[in-house]
TIVO-2410 file (N, C-alpha, C; in nm, 3 decimals):
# residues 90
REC num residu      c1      c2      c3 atome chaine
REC   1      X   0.539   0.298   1.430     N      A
REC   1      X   0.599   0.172   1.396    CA      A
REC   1      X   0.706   0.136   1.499     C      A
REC   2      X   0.774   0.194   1.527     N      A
REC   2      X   0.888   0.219   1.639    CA      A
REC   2      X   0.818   0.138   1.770     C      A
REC   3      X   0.727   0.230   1.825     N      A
REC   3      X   0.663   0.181   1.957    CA      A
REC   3      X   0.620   0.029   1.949     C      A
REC   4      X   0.558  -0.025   1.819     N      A
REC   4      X   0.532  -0.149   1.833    CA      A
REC   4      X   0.649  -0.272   1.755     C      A
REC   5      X   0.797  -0.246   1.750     N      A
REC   5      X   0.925  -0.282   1.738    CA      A
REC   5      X   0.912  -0.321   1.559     C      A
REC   6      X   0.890  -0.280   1.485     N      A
REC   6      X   0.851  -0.264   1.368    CA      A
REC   6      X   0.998  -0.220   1.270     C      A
REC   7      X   1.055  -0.240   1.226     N      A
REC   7      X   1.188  -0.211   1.170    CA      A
REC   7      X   1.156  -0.148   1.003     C      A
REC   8      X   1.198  -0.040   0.961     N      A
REC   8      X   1.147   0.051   0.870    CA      A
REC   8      X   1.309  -0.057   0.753     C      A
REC   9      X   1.280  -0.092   0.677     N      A
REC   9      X   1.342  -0.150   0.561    CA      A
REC   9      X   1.420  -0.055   0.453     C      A
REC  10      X   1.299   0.013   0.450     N      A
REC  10      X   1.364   0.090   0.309    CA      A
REC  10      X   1.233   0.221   0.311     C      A
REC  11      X   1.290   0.371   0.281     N      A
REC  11      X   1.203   0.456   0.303    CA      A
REC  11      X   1.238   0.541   0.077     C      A
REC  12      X   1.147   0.580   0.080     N      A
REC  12      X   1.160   0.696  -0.012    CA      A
REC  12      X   1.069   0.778  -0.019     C      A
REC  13      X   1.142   0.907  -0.035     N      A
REC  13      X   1.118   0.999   0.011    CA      A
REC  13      X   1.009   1.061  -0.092     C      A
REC  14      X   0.945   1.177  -0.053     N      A
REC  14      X   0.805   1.190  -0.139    CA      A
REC  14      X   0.851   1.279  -0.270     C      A
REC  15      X   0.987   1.289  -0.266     N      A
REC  15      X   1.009   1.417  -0.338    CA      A
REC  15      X   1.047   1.287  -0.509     C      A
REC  16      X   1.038   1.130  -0.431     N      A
REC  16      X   1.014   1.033  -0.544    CA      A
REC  16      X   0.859   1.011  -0.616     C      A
REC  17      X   0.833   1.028  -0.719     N      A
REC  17      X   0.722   1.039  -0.740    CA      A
REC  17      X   0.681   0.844  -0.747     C      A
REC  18      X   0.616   0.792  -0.691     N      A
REC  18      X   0.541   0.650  -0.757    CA      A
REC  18      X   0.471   0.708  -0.834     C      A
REC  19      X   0.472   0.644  -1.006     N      A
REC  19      X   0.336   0.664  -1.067    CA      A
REC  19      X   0.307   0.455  -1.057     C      A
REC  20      X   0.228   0.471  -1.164     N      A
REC  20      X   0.111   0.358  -1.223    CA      A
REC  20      X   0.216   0.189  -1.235     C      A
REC  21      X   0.336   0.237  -1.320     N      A
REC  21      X   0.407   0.132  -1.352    CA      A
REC  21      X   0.472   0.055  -1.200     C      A
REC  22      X   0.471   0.190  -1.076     N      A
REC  22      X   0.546   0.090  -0.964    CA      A
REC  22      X   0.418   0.073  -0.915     C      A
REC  23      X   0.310   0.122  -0.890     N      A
REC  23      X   0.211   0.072  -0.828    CA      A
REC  23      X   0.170  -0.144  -0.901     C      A
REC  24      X   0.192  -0.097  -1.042     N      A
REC  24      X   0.144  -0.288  -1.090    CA      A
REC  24      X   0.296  -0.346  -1.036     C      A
REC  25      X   0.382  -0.299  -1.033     N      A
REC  25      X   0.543  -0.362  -0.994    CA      A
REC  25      X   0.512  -0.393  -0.828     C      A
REC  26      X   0.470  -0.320  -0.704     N      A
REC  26      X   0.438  -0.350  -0.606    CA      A
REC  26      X   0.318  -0.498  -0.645     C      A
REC  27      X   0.192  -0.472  -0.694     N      A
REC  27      X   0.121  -0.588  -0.665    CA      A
REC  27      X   0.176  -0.665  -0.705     C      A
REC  28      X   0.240  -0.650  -0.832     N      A
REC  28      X   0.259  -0.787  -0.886    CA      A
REC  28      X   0.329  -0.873  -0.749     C      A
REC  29      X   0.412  -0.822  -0.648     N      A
REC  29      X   0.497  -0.911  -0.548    CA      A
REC  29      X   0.419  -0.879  -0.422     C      A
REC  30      X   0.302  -0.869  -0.475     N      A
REC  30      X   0.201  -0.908  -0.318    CA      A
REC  30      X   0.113  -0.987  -0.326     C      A
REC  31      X   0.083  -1.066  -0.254     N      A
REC  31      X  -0.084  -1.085  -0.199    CA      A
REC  31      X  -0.186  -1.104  -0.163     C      A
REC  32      X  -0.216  -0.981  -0.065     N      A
REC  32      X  -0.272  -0.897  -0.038    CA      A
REC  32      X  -0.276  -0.763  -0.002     C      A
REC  33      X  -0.341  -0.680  -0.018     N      A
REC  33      X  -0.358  -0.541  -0.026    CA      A
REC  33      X  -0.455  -0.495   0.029     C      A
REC  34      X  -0.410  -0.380   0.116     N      A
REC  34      X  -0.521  -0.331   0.174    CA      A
REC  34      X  -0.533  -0.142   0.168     C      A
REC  35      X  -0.643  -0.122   0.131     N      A
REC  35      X  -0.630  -0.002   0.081    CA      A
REC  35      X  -0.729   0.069   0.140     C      A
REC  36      X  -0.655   0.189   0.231     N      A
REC  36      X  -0.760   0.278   0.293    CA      A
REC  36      X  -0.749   0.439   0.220     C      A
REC  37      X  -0.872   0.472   0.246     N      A
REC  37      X  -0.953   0.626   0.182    CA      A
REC  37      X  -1.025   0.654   0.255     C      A
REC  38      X  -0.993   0.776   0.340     N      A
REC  38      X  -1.073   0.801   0.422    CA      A
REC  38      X  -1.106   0.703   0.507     C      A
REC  39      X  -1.220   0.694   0.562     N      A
REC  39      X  -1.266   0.599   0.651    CA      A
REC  39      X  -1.323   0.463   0.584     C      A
REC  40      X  -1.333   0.423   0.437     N      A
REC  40      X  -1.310   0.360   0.367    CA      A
REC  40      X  -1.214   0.221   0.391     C      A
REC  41      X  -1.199   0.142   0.404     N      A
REC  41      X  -1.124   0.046   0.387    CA      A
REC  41      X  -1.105  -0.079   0.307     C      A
REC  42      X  -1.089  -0.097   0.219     N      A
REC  42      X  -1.090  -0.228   0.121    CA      A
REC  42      X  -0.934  -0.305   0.088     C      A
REC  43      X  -0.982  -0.473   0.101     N      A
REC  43      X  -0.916  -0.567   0.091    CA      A
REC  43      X  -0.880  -0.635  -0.010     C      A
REC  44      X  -0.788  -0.621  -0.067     N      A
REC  44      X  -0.785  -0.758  -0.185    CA      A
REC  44      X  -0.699  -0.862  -0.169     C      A
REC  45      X  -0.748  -0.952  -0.305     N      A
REC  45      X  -0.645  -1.049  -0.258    CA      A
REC  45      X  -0.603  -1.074  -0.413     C      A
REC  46      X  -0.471  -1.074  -0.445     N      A
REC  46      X  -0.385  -0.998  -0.561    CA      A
REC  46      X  -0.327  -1.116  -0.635     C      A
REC  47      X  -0.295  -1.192  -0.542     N      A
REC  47      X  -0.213  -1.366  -0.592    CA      A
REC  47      X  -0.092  -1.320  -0.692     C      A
REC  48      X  -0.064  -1.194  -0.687     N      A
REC  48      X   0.012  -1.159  -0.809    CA      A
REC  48      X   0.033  -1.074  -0.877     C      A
REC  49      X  -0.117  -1.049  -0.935     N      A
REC  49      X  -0.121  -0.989  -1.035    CA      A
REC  49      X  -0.138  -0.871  -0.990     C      A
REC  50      X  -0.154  -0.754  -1.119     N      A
REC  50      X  -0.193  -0.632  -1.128    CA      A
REC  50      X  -0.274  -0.578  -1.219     C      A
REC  51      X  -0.379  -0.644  -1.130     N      A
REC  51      X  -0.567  -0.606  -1.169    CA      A
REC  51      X  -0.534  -0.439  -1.158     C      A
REC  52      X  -0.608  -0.363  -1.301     N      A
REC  52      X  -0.583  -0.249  -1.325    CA      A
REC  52      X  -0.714  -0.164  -1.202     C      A
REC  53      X  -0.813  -0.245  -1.154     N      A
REC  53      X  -0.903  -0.149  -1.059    CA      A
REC  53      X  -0.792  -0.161  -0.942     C      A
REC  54      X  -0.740  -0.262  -0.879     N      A
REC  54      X  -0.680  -0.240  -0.767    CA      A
REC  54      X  -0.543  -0.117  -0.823     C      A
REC  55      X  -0.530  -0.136  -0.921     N      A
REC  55      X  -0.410  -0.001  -0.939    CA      A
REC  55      X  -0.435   0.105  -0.893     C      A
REC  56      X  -0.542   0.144  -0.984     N      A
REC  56      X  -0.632   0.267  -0.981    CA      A
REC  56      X  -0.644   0.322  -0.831     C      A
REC  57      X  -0.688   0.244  -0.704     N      A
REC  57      X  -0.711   0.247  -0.550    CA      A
REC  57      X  -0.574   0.334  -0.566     C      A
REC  58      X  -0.490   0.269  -0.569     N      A
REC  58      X  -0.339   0.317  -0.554    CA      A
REC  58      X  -0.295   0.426  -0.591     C      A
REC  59      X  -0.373   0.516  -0.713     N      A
REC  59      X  -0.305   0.582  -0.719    CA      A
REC  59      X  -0.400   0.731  -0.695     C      A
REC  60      X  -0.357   0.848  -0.604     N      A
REC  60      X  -0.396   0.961  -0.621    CA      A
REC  60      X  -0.478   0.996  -0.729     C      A
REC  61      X  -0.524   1.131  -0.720     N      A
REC  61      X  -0.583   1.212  -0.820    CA      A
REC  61      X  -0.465   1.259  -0.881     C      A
REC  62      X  -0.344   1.291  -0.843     N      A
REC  62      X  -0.225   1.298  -0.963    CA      A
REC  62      X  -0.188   1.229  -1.018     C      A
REC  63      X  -0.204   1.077  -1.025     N      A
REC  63      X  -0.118   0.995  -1.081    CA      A
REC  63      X  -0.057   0.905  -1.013     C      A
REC  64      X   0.009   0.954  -0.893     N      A
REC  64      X   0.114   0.919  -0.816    CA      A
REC  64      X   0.052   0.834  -0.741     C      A
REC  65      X   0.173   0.733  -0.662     N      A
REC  65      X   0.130   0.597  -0.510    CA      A
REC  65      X   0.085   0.716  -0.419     C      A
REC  66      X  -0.041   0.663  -0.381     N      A
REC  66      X  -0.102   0.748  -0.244    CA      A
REC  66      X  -0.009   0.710  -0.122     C      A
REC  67      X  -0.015   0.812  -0.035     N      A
REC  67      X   0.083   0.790   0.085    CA      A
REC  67      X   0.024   0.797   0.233     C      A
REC  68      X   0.059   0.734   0.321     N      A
REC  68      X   0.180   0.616   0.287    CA      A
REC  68      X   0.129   0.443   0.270     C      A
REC  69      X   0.264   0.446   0.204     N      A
REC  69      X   0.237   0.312   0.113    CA      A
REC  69      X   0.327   0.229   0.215     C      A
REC  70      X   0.292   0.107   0.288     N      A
REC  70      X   0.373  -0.033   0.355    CA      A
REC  70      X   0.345  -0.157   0.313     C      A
REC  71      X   0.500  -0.189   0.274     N      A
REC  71      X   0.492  -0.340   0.221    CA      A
REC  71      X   0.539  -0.428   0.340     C      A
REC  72      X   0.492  -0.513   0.385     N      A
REC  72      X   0.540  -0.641   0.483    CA      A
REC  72      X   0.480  -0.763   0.471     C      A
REC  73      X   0.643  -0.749   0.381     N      A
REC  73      X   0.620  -0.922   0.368    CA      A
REC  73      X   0.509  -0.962   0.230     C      A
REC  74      X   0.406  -0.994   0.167     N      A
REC  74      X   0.358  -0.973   0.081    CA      A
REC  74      X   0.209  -0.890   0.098     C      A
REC  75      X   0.207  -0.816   0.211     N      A
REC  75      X   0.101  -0.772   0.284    CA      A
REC  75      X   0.112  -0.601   0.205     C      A
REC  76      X   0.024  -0.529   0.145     N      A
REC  76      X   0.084  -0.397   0.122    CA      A
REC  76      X  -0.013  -0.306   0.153     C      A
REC  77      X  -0.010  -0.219   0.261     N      A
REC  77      X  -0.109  -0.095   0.267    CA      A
REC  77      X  -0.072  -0.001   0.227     C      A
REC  78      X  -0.199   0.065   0.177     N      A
REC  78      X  -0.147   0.147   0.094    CA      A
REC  78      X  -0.277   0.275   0.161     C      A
REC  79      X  -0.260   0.378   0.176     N      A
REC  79      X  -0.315   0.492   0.225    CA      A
REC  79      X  -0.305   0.499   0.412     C      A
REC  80      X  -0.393   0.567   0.484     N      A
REC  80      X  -0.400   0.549   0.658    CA      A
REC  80      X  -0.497   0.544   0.698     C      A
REC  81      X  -0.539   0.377   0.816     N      A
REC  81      X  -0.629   0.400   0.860    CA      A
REC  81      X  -0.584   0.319   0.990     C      A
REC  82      X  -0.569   0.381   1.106     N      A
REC  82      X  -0.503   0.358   1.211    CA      A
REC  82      X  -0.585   0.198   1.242     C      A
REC  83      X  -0.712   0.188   1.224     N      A
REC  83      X  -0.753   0.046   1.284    CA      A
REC  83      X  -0.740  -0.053   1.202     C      A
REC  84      X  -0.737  -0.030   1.066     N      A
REC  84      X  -0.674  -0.117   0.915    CA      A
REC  84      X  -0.505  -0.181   0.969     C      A
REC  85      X  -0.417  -0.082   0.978     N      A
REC  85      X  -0.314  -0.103   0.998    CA      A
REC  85      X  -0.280  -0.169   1.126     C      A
REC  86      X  -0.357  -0.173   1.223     N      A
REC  86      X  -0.320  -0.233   1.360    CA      A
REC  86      X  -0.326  -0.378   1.331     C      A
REC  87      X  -0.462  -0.365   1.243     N      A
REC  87      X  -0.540  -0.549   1.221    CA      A
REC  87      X  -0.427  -0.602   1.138     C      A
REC  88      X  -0.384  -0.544   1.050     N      A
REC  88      X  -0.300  -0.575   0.941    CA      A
REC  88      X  -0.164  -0.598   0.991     C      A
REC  89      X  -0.097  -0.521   1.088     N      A
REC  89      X   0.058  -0.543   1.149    CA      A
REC  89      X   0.075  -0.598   1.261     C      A
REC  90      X  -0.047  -0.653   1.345     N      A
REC  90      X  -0.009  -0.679   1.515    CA      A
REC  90      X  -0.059  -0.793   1.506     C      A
***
C-alpha cells in the first residue's frame, strides 16, 4: 500500500476478533464489495444492505472477518488477491 501512496486510516489488530454483526455493520456502509478466496474472486454490489450470503463470503470457517479486510471509501475487500486489489485501488 505504501509503494503505491495509499494512506492506512485505521488498522486492528487480529488479536480483535470481527465476527458476523461487524461484517453486516461494514456492508451496511458500502457499496461494493469484493471478495477474494483463493483464486476465486467475486463482486457485489451491496447499495447498503447486508444480504446474509454476502456476509457469509466474509466470514471464515471460525466465524470471524476473513483477513485482510480494506475499506476505501465505500469500496470493501475483503480476503487477497493481488490482481482483484490492483483493479480495485489503482
Amino acid at each position: 500500500m505504501d509503494a503505491h501512496g495509499i494512506e492506512v486510516a485505521e488498522k486492528v489488530p487480529a488479536s480483535r476478533k470481527l465476527q458476523r454483526e461487524d461484517a453486516q455493520k461494514i456492508l451496511r456502509s458500502s457499496s461494493r464489495v469484493v471478495v477474494a478466496m483463493r483464486n476465486n474472486v467475486e463482486t457485489f454490489v451491496t447499495a447498503g444492505t447486508a444480504d446474509e450470503e454476502v456476509v457469509d463470503r466474509f466470514l471464515g470457517t471460525t466465524g470471524n472477518l476473513r483477513a485482510p479486510t480494506v475499506r476505501a471509501g465505500k469500496l470493501t475487500l475483503v480476503g487477497f488477491n493481488e490482481e482483484a486489489w490492483t483493479q480495485a485501488l489503482l
